[in-house]
N, C-alpha and C positions, 0 to 999 in steps of 0.2 A: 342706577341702571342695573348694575348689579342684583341689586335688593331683590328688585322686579323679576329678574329670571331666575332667582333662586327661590322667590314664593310661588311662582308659576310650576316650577317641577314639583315643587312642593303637593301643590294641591294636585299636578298629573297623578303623582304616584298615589295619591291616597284613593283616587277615582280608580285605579286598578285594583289597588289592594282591597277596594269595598266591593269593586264586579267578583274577584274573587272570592271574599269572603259572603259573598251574597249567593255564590251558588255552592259552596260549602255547604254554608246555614240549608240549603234547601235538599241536601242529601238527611237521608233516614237515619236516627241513631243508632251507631254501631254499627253502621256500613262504612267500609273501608273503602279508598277509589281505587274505581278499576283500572287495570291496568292500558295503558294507552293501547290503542288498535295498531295491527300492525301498517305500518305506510304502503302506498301505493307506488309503485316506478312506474313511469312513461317512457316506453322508450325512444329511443332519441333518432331523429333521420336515418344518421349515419345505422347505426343499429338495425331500422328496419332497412333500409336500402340493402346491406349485406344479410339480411335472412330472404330478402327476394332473391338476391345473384346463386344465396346456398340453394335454394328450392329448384330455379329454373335450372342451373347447373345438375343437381342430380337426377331431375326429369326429363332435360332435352334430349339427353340419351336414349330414352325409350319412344320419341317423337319422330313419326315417320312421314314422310309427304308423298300425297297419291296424285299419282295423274290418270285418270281413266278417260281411255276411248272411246269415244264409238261411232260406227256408221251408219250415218243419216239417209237412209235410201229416198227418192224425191220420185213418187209414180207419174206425175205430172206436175204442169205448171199449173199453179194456183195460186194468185197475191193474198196476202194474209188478212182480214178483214177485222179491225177492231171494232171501237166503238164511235166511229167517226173520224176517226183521225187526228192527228198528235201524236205526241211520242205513247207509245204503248204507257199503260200502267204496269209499275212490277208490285207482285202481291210482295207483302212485306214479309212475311218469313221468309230466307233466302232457300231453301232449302224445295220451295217448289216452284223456282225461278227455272225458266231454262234461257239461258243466255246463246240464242241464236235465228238466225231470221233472214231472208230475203228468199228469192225467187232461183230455182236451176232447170235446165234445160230437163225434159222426161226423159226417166229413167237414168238419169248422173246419180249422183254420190257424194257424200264427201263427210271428212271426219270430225266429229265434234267433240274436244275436251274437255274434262269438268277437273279441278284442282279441289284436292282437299287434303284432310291431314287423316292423322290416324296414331296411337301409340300398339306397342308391345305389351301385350299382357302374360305370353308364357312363352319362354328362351326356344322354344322351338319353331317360332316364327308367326304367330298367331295374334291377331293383330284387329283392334276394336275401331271400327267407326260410322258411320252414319250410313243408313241403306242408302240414301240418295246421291250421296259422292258414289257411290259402285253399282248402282241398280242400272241395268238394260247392258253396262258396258261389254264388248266386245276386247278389250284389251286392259288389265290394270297393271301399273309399274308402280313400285315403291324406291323409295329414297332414304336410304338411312344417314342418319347424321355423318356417318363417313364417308357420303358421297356417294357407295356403292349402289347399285340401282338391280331390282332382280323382281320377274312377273308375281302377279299374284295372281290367287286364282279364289273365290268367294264361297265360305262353308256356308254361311247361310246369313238371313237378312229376315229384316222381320218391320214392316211399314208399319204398323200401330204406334209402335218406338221411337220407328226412324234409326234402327240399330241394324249393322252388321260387323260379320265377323269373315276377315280376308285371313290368308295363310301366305307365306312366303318359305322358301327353302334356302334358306343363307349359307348351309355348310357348316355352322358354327352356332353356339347357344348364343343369345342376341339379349340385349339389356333389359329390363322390363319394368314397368313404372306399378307403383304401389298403389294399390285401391282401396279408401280410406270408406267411410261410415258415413252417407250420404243423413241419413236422419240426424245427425248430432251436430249439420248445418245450422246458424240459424244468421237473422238477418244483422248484418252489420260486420261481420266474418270476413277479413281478409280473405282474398283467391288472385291467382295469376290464371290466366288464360293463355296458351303454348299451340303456333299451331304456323300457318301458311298463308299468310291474308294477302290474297291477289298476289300468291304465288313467292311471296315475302318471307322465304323458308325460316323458321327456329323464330318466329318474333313472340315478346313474351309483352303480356300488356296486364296491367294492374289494376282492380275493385276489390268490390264487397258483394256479399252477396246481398241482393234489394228484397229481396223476395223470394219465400220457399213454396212447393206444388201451385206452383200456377199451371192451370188446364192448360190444355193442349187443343189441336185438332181432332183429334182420338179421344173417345174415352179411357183408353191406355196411357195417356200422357200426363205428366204432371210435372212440370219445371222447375230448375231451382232459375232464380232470376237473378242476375248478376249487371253491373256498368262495366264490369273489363272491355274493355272493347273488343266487339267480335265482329267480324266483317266476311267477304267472302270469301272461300278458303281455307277459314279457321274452322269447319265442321267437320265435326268426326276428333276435332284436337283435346287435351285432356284440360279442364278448370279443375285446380292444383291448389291446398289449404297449405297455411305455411307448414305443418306438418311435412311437407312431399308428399301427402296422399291423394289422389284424385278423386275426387269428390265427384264430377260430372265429366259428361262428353257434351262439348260444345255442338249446338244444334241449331239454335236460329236465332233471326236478331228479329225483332219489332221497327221497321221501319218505312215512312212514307217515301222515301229517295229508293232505296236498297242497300244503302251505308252505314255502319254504323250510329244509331244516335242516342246511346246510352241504355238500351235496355235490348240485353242479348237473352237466350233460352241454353241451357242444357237441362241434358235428360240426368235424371242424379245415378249417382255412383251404384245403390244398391237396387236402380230396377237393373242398370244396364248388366249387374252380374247374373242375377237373375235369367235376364235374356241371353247372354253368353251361355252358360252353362247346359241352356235347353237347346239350341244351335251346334253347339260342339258336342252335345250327347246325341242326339237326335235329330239335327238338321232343320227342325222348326220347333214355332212356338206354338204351346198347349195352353190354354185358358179355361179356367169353368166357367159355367151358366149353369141360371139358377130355374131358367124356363119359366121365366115371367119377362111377359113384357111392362116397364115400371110407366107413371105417370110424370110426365117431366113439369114443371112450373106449377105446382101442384102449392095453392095459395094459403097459409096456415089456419084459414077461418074454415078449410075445406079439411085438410086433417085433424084441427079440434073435434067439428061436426063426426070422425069416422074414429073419433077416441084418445087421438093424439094431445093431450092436454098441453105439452108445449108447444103443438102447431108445427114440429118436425118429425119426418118418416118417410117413409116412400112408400106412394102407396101403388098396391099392384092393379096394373090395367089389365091384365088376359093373365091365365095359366096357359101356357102352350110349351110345348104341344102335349097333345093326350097321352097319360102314366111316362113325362115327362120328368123331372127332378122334384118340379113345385109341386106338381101334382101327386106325385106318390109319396110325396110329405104330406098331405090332406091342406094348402094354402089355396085361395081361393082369393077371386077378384076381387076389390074392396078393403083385402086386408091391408095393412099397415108394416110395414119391417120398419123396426127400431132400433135391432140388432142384429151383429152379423159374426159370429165367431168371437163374442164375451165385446164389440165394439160397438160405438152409439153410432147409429146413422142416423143422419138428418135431411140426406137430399140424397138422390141417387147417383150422384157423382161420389159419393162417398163409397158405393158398395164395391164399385171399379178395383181401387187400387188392391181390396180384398180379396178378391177374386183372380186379380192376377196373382195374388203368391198362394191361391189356392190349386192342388193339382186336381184332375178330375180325377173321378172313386173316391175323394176325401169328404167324408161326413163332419158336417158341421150340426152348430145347433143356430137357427135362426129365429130370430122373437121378432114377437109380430103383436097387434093389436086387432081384436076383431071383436063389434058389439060391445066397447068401450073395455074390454078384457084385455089383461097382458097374458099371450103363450107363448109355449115354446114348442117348434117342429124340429125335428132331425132331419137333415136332408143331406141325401148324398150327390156331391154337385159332378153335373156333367161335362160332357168335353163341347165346349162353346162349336166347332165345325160340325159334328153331330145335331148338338142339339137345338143349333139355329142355322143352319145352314145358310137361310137367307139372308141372312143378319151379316154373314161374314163377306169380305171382299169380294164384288162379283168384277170379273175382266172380263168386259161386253168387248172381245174379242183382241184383246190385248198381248200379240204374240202367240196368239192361238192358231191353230192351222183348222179350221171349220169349214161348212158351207155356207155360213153367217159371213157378210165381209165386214171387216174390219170399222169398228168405231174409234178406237186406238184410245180408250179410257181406261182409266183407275179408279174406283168410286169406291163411298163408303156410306153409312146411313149417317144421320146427321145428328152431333153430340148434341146436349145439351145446350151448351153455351149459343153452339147455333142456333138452335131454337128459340131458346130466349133473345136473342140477337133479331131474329126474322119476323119475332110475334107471331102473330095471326096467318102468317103467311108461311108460317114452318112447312115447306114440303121440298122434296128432293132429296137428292142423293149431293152430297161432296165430290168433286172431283179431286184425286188427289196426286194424277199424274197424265200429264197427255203424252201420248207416242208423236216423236219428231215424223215429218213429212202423211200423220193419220188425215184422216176427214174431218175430226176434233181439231186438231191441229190447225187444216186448212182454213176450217171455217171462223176460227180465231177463238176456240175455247180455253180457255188459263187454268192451270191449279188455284184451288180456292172459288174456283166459281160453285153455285147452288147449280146443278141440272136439275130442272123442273119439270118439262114438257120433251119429250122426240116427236114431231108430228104431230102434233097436239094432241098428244095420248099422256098421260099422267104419267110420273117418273117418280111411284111411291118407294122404291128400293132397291138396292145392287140386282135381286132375281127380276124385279120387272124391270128394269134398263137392258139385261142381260136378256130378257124375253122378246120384249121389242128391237132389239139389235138382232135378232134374229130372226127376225121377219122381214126385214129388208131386203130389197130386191140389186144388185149390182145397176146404174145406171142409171137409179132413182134419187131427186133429190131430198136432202136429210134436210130439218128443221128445229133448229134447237131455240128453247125458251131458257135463259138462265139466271141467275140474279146474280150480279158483281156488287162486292163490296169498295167504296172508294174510301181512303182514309183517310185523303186532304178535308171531307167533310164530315166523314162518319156516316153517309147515306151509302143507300142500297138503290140501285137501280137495275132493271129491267132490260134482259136483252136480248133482241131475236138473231140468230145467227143462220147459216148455212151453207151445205158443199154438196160437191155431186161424190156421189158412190163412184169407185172403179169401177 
């Protein structure tokens, strides 16, 4: 028995010593072997368990929780009108949720909450987070990690973003969280998310990030995608790399409940400095335009045919307006942009994020394709409120004090994604906020709906919704067509609403 297991290792060893000698033999003469690679360490639970408690610890401190007021005025009684009945749908970004509803007697009141977070960005009290947690409110209080509580009052806000920028007066230089390099995210990236979920102050939750620029609502929008769990409450809160740097401000979650189900939105670290800096210098945000309106789902046998040999560009639908930017560049309908300040573009969701880090009066050089030719224009890019006026946010009479009454909308023209989402049916404006106790309101119109129709008059942009809201007569009944999306199915459907005027 013996014999047996001493020829058996016998011949093990000699089967190693010939794998080895076998890949010897197969090195080149007179090459030496290389030196072994250096190892890898994984680190070990415990190990990352405590670089989350270091992270959330030296972050929580600059972690503020907001509670904003405001007063619901109710001109009359009006029951709310969905789509048949059931429990309402909530759109699934929380962020153009409004959590409130029932019937009050004419002309009552009453106050409505919204909870969200917010950090410290500079010791003097200046403080980052989401327009929506602050926008309309009448009252904001802050909460700092030591309990103490002190008004805030709002420098400025910027909806394309979804970013604002609140001030507090503490008396004292106040902690302030680190804002790290949102581009040198990439997917698979540890991140903690810090924030107030249903009012759950300082709660810290754990992912990756899933996914970097995902669109938005906006064309200004572009997400880092994250599973931290983010729910309501946590907006406006900082998503944190283990570094301590803040990479993003927590903004929305993707969900058919309204609950967290794995795939939240922030806006990344370096638009939202961006946005700060023009807010705190200036009080609002500047964008160029290149005064071309672009061609959206523009199919690549269509830009081959106009010169594009790889089937990506954007090609220009209008020059406008006349000795416009495009235009006093000599670019003209038809042509093709393949470039945009030394960058490739391939679709026109591409030229966006360029454009927002461009300032207006800043000359670029833009290449373009025209009659199967590559050129290049110099164009000096304009101030987007100038030079599209129409194009930008219209408030068909949203806190406006007019002869027009009140429609109580937020609208915007309709990105890309939407379009391609609508197909053939791309028309309307975005709703992207309704005024509590409005005629929108009443009639049961939601953020995230398409407004398509007022009176069955066409509803081609912010200026003509903003045009036909002003033609309305007090006492007259409104009619709205609009399209809702449902995300238990993925379909769109069709819906006719309506209220009476004051």
């Amino acid at each position: 028995m013996k014999n047996k297991i001493v020829t058996a290792g016998v011949i093990a060893a000699a089967l190693v010593v010939g794998q080895v000698a076998g890949r010897l033999m197969d090195q080149p003469l007179g090459a030496s072997l290389a030196p072994p690679a250096a190892t890898l360490s994984v680190p070990t639970a415990a190990e990352l368990s405590s670089r989350f408690s270091e992270v959330s610890d030296a972050v929580d401190r600059a972690v503020v929780n907001i509670n904003a007021e405001t007063v619901v005025r109710h001109r009359f009684r009006m029951p709310r009108r969905g789509s048949g009945g059931g429990q309402r749908f909530q759109d699934p970004f929380d962020f153009f949720n409004r959590f409130f509803g029932g019937e009050l007697p004419p002309n009552r009141s009453q106050k409505r909450q919204s909870l969200g977070s917010g950090f410290v960005v500079d010791p003097k009290g200046y403080i980052l987070t989401n327009y929506h947690v602050v926008n309309g409110a009448d009252e904001i209080r802050v909460e700092l990690v030591s309990g103490e509580e002190f008004p805030a009052k709002v420098v400025g806000g910027d909806s394309f973003t979804d970013l604002a920028v609140i001030e507090i007066d503490a008396g004292k230089p106040l902690e302030i969280a680190r804002l790290g390099n949102s581009d040198g995210m990439k997917r698979g990236d540890w991140v903690l998310a810090i924030g107030s979920p249903y009012g759950l102050e300082r709660t810290v939750t754990a992912g990756i990030i899933s996914a970097t620029a995902r669109p938005g609502r906006s064309h200004w929008q572009r997400f880092l995608q994250t599973d931290a769990a983010i729910n309501r409450g946590n907006s406006g809160g900082p998503l944190v790399n283990l570094a301590g740097e803040v990479i993003g401000v927590n903004t929305a979650i993707l969900s058919a409940s309204g609950d967290n189900s794995g795939i939240g939105f922030a806006v990344p670290s370096n638009t939202a400095i961006r946005i700060y800096n023009q807010l705190v210098e200036h009080g609002r945000v500047t964008r160029g335009a290149l005064g071309i309106s672009m061609q959206t789902g523009a199919s690549s046998q269509a830009l081959k045919a106009l010169g594009a040999a790889d089937g990506k560009g954007v090609i220009i639908q209008q020059v406008r307006p006349e000795d416009g930017p495009a235009d006093r560049a000599g670019l003209q309908p038809g042509d093709v942009i393949v470039g945009f300040k030394g960058r490739k573009i391939g679709e026109p969701a591409d030229i966006y994020p360029l454009l927002s880090e461009t300032a207006p009066g800043e000359t670029v050089e833009v290449e373009y394709i025209r009659d199967g030719k590559t050129r290049t224009a110099r164009l000096t890019v304009g101030d987007r409120a100038e030079v599209f006026s129409e194009e930008q946010v219209a408030r068909a009479g949203l806190g406006q004090e007019s002869d027009s009454p009140k429609l109580g909308l937020l609208v915007q023209g309709l990105s890309p994604q939407w379009e391609r989402h609508l197909g053939a049916e791309a028309e309307g404006v975005l709703i992207m906020q309704v005024e509590p106790g409005s005629v929108a309101d009443d009639a049961g119109l939601r953020p995230g709906d398409v407004l398509v129709e007022l009176n069955k008059a066409t509803v081609s942009s912010p200026a003509r919704l903003a045009k036909l809201a002003g033609e309305l007569q007090p006492g007259t009944d409104v009619l709205f067509l609009v399209k809702r999306g449902q995300p238990a199915t993925g379909e769109t459907v069709t819906l006719y609403l309506a209220a009476t005027l004051p």
